[in-house]
C-alpha positions in Angstrom: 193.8 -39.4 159.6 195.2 -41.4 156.5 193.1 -39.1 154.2 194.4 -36.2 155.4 197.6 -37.1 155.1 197.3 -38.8 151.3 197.7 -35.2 149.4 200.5 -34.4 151.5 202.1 -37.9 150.4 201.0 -37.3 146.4 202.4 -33.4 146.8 206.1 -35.2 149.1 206.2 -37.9 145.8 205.6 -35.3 143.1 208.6 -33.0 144.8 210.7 -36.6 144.9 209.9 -37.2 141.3 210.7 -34.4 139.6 213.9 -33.5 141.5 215.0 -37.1 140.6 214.1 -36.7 137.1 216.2 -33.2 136.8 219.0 -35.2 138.5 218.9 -37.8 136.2 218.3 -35.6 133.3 222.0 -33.8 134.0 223.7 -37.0 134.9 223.4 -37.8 131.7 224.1 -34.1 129.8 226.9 -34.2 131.9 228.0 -37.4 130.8 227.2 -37.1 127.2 228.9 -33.5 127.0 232.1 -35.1 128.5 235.0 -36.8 126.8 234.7 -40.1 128.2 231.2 -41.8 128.7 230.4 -43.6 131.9 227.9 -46.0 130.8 227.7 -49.2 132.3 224.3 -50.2 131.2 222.8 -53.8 133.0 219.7 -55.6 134.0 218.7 -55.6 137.3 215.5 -57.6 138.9 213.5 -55.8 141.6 211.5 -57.6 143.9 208.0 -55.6 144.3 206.2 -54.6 147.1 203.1 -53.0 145.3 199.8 -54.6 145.7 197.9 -52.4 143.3 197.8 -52.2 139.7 197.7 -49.0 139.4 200.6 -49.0 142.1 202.6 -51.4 139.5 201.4 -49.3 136.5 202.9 -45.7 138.3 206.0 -47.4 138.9 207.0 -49.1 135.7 205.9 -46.0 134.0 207.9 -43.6 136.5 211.0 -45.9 135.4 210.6 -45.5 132.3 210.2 -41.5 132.3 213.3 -40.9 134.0 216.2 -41.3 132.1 218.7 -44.3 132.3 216.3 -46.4 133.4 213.2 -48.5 131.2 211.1 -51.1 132.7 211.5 -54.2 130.6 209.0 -56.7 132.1 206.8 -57.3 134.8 206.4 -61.5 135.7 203.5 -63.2 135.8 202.9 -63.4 139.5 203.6 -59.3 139.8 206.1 -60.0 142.4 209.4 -58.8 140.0 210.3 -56.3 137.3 213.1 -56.3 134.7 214.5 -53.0 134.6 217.4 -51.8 132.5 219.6 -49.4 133.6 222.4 -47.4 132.1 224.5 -46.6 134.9 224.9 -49.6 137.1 225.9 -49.8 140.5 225.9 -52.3 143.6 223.1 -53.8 144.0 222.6 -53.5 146.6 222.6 -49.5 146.3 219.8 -49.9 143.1 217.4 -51.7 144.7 217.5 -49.4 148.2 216.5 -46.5 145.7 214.3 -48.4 143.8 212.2 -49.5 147.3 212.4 -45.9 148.1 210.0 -45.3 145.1 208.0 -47.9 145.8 207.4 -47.0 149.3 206.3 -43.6 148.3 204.1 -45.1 146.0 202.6 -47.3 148.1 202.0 -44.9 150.4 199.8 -43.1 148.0 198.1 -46.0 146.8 197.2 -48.2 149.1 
């Protein structure tokens, strides 16, 4: 059953992706064409839940394509990632959308 259901999860995460990236992308247009800029860049770490390399790799790259976000650094023990943002919330709020992502991912990786 979990192989027939694996393209519908890459097809569900692509769709995710690239409507987040569009929404991102006119954040910041929006914000850059206006008077007064909104940034608030910070750091925030994010505890992972991916196993896989390649789970890890999609993810930090993912970050990093979307704009206002970069992964900085992965530690050692693969269990947290640096990640600098431009627009910082709560906490709280980043790293619920953050383990969104990476529960999508996982869902087509492992």
């Amino acid at each position: 059953m979990k192989l027939f259901l694996k393209p519908y999860y890459i097809v569900t995460f692509i769709l995710f992706y690239l409507y987040k990236l569009v929404e991102a992308n006119l954040y910041i247009a929006y914000d850059i064409l206006t008077p007064r800029l909104r940034i608030k860049p910070g750091f925030i770490k994010v505890p992972l839940t991916l196993k896989s390399n390649f789970g890890l790799l999609l993810f930090s790259n993912l970050l990093s394509m979307t704009p206002g976000s970069l992964s900085i650094d992965i530690t050692d023990d693969k269990k947290t990632i640096l990640v600098h943002v431009l627009y910082e919330t709560t906490q709280d709020d980043m790293l619920k959308e953050f383990n969104v992502i990476q529960n999508k991912i996982k869902r087509i990786t492992e």
